[in-house]
N, C-alpha and C positions, 0 to 999 in steps of 0.2 A: 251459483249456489253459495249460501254463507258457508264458511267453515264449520268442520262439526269437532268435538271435544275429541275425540280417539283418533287421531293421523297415526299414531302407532300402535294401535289394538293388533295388531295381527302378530306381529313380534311380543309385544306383552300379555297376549292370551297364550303362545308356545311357551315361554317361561314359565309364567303362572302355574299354568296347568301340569309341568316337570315338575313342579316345588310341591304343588298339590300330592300327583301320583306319587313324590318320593315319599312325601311323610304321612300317608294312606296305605304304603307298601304295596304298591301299585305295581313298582319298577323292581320289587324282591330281585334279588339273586340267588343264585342256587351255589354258594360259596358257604363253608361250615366255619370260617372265622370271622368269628362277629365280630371281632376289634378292627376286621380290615376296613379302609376308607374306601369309599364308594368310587368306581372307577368312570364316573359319568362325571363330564365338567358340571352340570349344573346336580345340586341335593340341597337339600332343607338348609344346612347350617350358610352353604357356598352363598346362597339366595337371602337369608334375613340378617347375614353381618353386612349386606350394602344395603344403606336408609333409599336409594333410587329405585332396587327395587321392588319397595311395598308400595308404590301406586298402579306397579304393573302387577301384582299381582290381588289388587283391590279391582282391577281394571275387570279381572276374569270373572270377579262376583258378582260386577253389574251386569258382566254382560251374558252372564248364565241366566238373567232373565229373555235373553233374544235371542243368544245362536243355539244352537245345537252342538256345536261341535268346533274342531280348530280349524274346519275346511268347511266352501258349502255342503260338500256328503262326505263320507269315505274315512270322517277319524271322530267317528259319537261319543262325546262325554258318555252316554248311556248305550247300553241296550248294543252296543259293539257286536257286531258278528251273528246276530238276528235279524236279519234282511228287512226291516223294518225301513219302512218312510222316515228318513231321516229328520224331515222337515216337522212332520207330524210330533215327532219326540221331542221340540225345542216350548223352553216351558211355555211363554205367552200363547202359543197356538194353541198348544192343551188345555190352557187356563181358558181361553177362550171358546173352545169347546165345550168343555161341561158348562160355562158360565150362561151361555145364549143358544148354542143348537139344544139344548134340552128345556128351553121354555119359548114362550110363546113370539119370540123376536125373531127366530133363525132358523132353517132348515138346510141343508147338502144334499146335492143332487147326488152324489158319487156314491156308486150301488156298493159299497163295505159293509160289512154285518156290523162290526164295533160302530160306524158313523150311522146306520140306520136303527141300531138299538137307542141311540145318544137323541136321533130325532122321535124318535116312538116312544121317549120313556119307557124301554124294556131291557134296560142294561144290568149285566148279572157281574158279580166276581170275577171273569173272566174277561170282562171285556180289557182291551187292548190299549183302548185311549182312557178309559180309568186307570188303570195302569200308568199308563206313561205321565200324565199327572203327577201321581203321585211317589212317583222314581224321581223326577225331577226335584220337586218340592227336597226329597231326601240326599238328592245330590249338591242342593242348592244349600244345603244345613250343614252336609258334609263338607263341603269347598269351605264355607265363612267359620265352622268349628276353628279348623287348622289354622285361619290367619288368625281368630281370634285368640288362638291358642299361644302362637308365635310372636304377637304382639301386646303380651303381659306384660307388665313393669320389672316384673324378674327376666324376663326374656330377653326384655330390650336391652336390660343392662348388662346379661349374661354374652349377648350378640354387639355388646360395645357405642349401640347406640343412647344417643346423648343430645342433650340440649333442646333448639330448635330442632333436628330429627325428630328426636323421641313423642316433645310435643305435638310433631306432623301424625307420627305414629299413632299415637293417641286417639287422635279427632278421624284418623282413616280407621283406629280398631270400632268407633262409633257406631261408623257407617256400616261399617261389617255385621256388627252388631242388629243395624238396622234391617239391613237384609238379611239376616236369618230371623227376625222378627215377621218379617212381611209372611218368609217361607213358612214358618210356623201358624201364622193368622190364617195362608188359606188352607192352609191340613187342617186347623182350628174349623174352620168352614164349610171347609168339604168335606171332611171323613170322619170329623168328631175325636175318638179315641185314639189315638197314633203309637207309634213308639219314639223314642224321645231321648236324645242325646247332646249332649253342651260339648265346649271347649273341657270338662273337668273330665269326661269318656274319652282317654286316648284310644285311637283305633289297636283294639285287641278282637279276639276271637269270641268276646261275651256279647251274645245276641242285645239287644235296645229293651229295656221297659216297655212296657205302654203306658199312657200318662192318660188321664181322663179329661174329659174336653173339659170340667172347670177347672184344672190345676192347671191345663196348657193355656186356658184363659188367663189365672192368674198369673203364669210366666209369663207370658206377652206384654201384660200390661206393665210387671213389674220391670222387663226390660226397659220397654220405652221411655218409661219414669225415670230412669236409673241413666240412660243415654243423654234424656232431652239437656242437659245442663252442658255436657261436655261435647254435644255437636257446634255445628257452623250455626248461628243464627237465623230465625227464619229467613229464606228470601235473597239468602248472600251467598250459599254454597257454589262453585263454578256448574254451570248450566249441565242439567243431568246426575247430578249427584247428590244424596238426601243431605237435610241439613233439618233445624228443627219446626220448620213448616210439614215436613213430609212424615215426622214423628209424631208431631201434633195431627195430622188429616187421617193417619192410622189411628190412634185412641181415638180421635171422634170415629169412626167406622167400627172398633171393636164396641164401644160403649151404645151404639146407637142397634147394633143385633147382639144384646149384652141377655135381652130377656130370651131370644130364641138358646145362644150357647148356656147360659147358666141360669135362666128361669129366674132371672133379677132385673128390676129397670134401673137402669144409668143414665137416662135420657138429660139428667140433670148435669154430669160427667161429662157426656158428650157437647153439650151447649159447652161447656166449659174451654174445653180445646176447639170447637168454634171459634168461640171468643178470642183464643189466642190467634187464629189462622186469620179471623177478619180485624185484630188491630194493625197485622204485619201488610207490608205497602203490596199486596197483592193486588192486581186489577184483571176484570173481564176483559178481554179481548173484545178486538173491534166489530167483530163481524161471526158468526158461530163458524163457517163452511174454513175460517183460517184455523182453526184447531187441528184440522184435519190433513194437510195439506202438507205437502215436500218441506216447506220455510217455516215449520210452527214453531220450531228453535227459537226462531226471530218475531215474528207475527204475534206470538200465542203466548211467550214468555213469561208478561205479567200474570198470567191467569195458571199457567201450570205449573204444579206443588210440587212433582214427583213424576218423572217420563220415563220411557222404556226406551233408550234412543235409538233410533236405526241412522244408517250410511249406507249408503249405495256402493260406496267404494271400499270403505273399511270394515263392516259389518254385513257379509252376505250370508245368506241364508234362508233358508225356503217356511221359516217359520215369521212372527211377529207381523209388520204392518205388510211386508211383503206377499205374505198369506192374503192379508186381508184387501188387497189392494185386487190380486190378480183373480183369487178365487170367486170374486163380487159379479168378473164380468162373463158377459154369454151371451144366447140369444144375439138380438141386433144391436149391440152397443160397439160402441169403437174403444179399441184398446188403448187407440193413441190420445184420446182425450183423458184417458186415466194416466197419461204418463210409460206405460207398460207398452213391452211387444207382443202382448198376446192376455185372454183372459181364458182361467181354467173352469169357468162354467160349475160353479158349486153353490156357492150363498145367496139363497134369496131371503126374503123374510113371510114370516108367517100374516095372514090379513089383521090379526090383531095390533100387530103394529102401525098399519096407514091408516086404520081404523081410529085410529086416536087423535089423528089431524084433521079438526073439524073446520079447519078455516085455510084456503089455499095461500094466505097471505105467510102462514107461519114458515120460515126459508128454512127451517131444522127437515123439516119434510121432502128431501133425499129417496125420489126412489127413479128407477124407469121403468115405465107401463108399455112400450110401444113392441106389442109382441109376446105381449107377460098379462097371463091371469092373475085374478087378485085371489082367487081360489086356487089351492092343490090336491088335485087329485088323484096326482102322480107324484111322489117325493122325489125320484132319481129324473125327472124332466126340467131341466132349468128354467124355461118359458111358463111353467107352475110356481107362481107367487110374483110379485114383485122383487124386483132388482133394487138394490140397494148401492149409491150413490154416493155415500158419505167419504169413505176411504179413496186416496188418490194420491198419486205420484206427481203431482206437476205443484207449482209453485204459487206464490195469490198473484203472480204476474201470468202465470199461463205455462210456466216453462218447466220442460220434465226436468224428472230428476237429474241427480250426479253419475250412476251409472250407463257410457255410453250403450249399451247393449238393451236397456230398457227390463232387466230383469229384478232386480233388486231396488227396494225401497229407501228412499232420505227419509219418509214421516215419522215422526217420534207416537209414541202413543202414548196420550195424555194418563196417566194410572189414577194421579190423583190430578184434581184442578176444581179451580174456586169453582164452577161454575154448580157443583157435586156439594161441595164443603154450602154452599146457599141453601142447596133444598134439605142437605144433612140439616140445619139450622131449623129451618120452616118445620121440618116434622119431629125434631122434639120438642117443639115448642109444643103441638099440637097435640103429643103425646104426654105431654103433662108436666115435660122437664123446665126448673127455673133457672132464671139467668139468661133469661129473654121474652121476647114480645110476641103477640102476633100483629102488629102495627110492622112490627122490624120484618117479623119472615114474612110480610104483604110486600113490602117495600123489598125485598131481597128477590123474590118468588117474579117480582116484575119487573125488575131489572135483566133477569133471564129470558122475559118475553119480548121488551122493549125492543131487546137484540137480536133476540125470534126474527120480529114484526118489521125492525128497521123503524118504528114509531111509537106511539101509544096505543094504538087499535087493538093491539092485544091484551091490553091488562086485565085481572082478573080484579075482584070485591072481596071481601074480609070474608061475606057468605061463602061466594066461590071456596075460598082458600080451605075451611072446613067442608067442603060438601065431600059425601064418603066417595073414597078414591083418587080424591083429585091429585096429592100428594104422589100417590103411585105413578097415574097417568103421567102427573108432568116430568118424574123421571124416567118413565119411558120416553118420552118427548124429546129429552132434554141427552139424555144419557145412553141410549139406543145402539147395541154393538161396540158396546165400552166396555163388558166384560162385568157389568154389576145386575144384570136384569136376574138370575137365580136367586141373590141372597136377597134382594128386593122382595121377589114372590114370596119368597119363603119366610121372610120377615112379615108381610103383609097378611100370611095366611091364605094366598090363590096357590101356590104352586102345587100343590097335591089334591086341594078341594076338587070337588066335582060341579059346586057353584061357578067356577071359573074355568072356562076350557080354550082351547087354543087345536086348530084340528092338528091331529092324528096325535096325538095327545093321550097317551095311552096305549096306542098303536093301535085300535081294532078298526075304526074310521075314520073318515076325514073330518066327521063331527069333532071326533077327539070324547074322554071320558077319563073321571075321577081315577088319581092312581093310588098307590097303598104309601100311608104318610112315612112311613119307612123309609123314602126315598128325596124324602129330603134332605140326607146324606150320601153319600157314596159308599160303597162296599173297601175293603180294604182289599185289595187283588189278592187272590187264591193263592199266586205264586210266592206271597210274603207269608204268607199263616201256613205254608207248606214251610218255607224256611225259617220259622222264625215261629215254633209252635207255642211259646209263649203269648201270643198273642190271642186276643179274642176276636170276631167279626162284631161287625154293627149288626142288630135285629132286622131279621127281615130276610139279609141274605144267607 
C-alpha cells in the first residue's frame, strides 16, 4: 500500500480534541477561582503558543468528516452515553444516508425504524439518523469556529506566532474556514433554516439564531469568495487537504441548486467556477472502477478535487468507505474479493438504478445478480434488489487493504471530482447559463462515456445531450452511491413528484407513491427545538 497523509492522526486527533473540549468548557472544573491555571498539561493557551501544533489540530477537522470518535467505539465526539451505534453517528455515514437510502439508488435491509422510515420516505422529527446528521454538521462548525477563532491575526500575535508560522497559520485558518463552509452547505441542503454561529459567538450559555436558508446561502458563498485568494492553489494542496480547486467545485455545487435554495438561477455563476476547475491540470482517471478502490490516493488523484480520506491503520472506524464497503456485501458474494473479512448484509440498490444501464458494455454498471431480485418486496431481505459492487477494499492490483485483520477501509471517498465538475458543466449549459457551449458539455458528457465504454460505442449526439432527463440519468450513471442522488432529485423536480417513483417510495407499496413536497428538506430534530425554543421547524413537520 502507498503511504497515506495521517501516520499520526491518532496522537493529533487526542490533542486536538483536549484543545477543542478545553476552549468549548468541555473539561470545566468545579474550582470557584477563576484566575487559577488550569491543572491539565494540555489547554487552549499551552496548544496555540506551539506553531507544530495547528496542523494537529487542523488534522481533527478533517477528520471529523470520517471518524466518529478518538477510538473505533467507546469515546463519541457526539451523542457520549446514549448507547447509540457509534458508527452510525460518524458524519460521512449520516451524510450518506439521508443522501441515497431516501431516494431511488439505495435501500437497508437492517429492520431499525429510523433506517426503515429513511427507506419508506416516512421520517418524522424524531427520527434518530436525522438527528445524527445534523448534530454532526453542528459539531463540525463547533470544532472549525474554535480554530478559526485561535487562529486571527490578533491571536497569532497575541500566542507569539510569527513569520513563516503565522503565514502557515494562515492558509491552515483557510482550510478551516473551508470546512465549516462545506458543514454549513449541507444544513444549507438538508434542513434549510438552522441556527447559526461563527468564530465572533464565543461559546456562552446564549442559545444560536436561526439564519434563513437565503442568508446561510449568502454566507457560504461569501465565505468561499473571501477564502478562494488565500488558500493553496488549485491542485497543489498535499493530497487530502482543500485548496482552491475544492473551494471552486463547492460554489459550482451551491450555484448550480441556487434556484431550489433561494429561487434564483446562477447557472451562469456556476459555469463560472467550472471554468476555473477545468483550466487547472485536473485529469479523468484511467479507468472509472480505480476511483473506487483501496489505491485511489494514487490511481484517482488527477481526477479528485476534494476526498474524505480513510486508513486502515490510522483511521478506524465503522463509519465512511468502511461502512460502505462491508455493508454492500451479502447474499453469495465473497467478502475476500471486496478486500473485508466479512460483509454486514444492508445496501442494495433500488431497480431504478440498473434500470438506467441500457447497454451491458457501460463498465460503471456494478452490481451482483447471482441470488438477488431485481424487484424488493421485502426491504429487510438482502437477496431483495441488486447488490452493489462499486465500493472495495483491495487495490487496482488486486491486493486488500492496509489493515491486517480485514476490518477497516484504505478507500478515500471521492466528495468532489472532475468527473462530477463535467456534468455540473453540461447542465448549466443546458439550463440556460453563459460561459459555455453545448459543443463543450458534448465533448465533456463523452469523455465520461469513452471511459464508461473503454471506446467510442458509447457516445451520445447533441440531440441525445438535450433529450428530457438525460442529464439526470447520466449522473445517476456516472455518480451512483456518491452521496449526490437527493439534491439531484430534488433539483430536477422527481424527488417528491408522484410522476417519478422508485418502490416503496412513500412506504405504502412496492409500487412506491408521490410523497408531500415538504420533505424535501429534513425536519430539524425535536430534541433541538425542545432545547433551543427559539427556533422554528421546517413546514410540514
Amino acid at each position: 500500500m502507498t503511504s497515506r497523509p495521517t501516520p499520526t492522526l491518532r496522537r493529533n486527533l487526542k490533542l486536538a480534541t483536549i484543545s477543542l473540549l478545553l476552549a468549548a468548557g468541555g473539561l470545566a472544573g468545579c474550582t470557584k477561582d477563576l484566575d487559577r491555571s488550569p491543572f491539565y498539561d494540555l489547554n487552549t493557551k499551552s496548544v496555540y503558543t506551539d506553531p507544530a501544533n495547528y496542523i494537529k489540530v487542523l488534522a481533527k477537522l478533517y477528520a471529523g468528516y470520517n471518524l466518529s470518535g478518538q477510538n473505533t467505539t467507546g469515546s463519541p465526539d457526539v451523542f457520549a452515553g446514549q448507547g447509540k451505534d457509534e458508527g452510525e453517528t460518524s458524519y460521512l455515514r449520516a451524510y450518506w444516508y439521508l443522501q441515497d437510502l431516501t431516494t431511488d439508488e439505495a435501500v437497508v435491509a437492517w429492520n431499525s425504524g429510523p433506517l426503515q422510515e429513511l427507506n419508506r420516505a416516512t421520517w418524522t422529527s424524531s427520527n434518530d439518523l436525522v438527528n445524527n446528521m445534523y448534530t454532526r454538521i453542528f459539531y463540525e462548525v463547533a470544532a472549525c469556529n474554535e480554530f478559526i477563532r485561535q487562529t486571527s491575526d490578533g491571536q497569532l500575535s497575541s500566542n507569539g506566532i510569527s513569520g513563516a508560522d503565522a503565514d502557515m497559520a494562515r492558509v491552515q485558518r483557510a482550510e478551516a474556514r473551508f470546512l465549516r463552509a462545506l458543514a454549513y452547505y449541507h444544513a444549507l441542503d438538508l434542513y434549510g433554516n438552522v441556527p447559526f454561529v461563527t468564530e465572533a459567538d464565543a461559546p456562552s450559555k446564549n442559545l444560536p439564531k436561526q439564519i434563513s436558508r437565503a442568508d446561510l446561502f449568502a454566507y457560504v458563498e461569501s465565505e468561499l469568495k473571501a477564502i478562494e485568494p488565500l488558500m493553496t492553489p488549485a491542485h497543489r494542496a498535499p493530497y487530502g487537504r482543500a485548496d482552491q480547486g475544492a473551494a471552486w467545485t463547492l460554489l459550482a455545487k451551491l450555484y448550480l441548486n441556487a434556484q431550489v435554495y433561494v429561487g434564483t438561477d446562477r447557472n451562469t455563476d456556476c459555469l463560472t467556477y467550472c471554468n476555473k476547475i477545468l483550466a487547472a491540470d485536473y485529469k479523468l482517471a484511467p479507468e472509472y472502477r480505480l476511483l473506487f478502490l483501496a489505491d485511489n490516493n494514487v490511481t484517482s488523484a488527477s481526477e479528485i478535487i476534494f476526498p474524505i480520506t480513510a486508513d486502515g491503520l490510522a483511521e478506524q472506524g465503522y463509519g465512511g468507505t468502511t461502512y460502505l464497503v462491508h455493508a454492500s456485501i451479502g447474499g453469495k458474494m465473497l467478502s475476500s474479493n471486496f478486500g473485508v473479512n466479512g460483509g454486514w448484509a444492508g445496501n442494495r440498490t433500488r431497480k431504478n438504478l440498473p434500470n438506467l444501464f441500457t447497454s451491458t458494455d457501460d463498465q460503471r454498471a456494478m452490481f451482483f445478480t447471482n441470488g438477488q431480485t431485481l424487484d424488493i418486496k421485502d426491504l429487510t431481505d438482502f437477496t431483495n434488489g441488486y447488490a452493489v459492487t462499486k465500493w472495495k477494499n483491495v487495490t487496482s492490483t488486486g491486493q486488500p487493504g492496509s489493515d491486517p485483520t480485514g476490518t477497516f477501509a484504505d478507500t478515500d471517498f471521492p466528495l468532489f471530482r472532475l468527473g462530477d465538475v463535467y456534468l455540473m458543466y453540461a447542465e448549466a449549459v443546458l439550463r440556460g447559463g453563459a460561459g459555455g457551449t453545448q459543443a463543450q458539455a458534448l465533448a465533456y458528457v463523452n469523455a465520461l462515456r469513452d471511459r464508461a465504454y473503454g471506446n467510442q460505442s458509447g457516445r451520445i449526439t447533441a440531440t441525445d445531450l438535450t433529450a428530457p432527463d438525460f442529464i439526470l440519468n447520466e449522473r445517476g450513471r456516472e455518480l451512483y452511491w456518491e452521496a449526490s442522488r437527493r439534491t439531484d432529485l430534488v433539483r430536477f423536480g422527481k424527488y417528491t413528484s408522484a410522476s417519478y417513483l422508485w418502490p416503496w417510495k412513500g412506504g405504502a407499496t412496492q409500487d412506491g407513491a408521490g410523497i408531500a413536497d415538504f420533505r424535501s428538506i429534513f425536519p430539524l430534530p425535536s430534541t433541538d427545538l425542545v432545547a433551543n425554543p427559539s427556533l422554528t421547524q421546517n413546514p410540514g413537520y
